[in-house]
Phi, psi and omega in degrees: 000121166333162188254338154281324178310314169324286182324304159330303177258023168260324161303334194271078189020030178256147181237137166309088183203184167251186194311319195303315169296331151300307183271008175057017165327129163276190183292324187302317188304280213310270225301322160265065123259343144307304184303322188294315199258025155280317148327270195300343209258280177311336147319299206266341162274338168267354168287300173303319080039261206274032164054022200246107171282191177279336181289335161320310224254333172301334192289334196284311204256016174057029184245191184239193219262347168302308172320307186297317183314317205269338179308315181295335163215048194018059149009149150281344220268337176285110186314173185278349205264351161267332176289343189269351168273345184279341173275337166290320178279357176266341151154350192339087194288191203251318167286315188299329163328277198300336203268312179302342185306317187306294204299317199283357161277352142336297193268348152276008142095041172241151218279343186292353180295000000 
């Protein structure tokens, strides 16, 4: 956003930040809901890759086609330990694991990286 537009709605009372500020997150917050939904992303790009509806892929992980819905978009309600088996079943290596992990603290902005 442009610096006069800022000023504009900082005169009319609106404060200027981003979602982590809004939603008051810690950093610890923020970075996992980037991982879970570097995870889901990625998940939901090897399903398709590999030509896999959802319903195919609920057949493959013994679940039904919601689950999947929610895996694809990183449902707070799906642990991390299905989701990290639903990408080990699509082939998901152990590293390609750890590089999405890496990557995904990129976008939540952490200086540990």
């Amino acid at each position: 956003m442009d610096k006069d537009k800022q000023a504009k709605l900082a005169s009319k009372g609106w404060k200027i930040g981003t979602v982590n500020e809004f939603l008051e997150l810690t950093p610890a917050e923020a970075t996992y809901i980037e991982l879970r939904l570097a995870l889901s992303e990625n998940l939901q790009q090897r399903r398709t890759q590999k030509q896999l509806t959802p319903s195919q892929f609920a057949q493959l992980l013994n679940a039904n086609p919601s689950q999947i819905e929610k895996l694809e978009t990183g449902e707070a309600s799906v642990s991390l330990d299905f989701l990290i088996r639903s990408l080990l079943t699509l082939g998901a290596t152990v590293k390609e694991l750890a590089e999405i992990m890496v990557h995904s603290q990129d976008f939540a902005g952490n200086p540990n990286v």
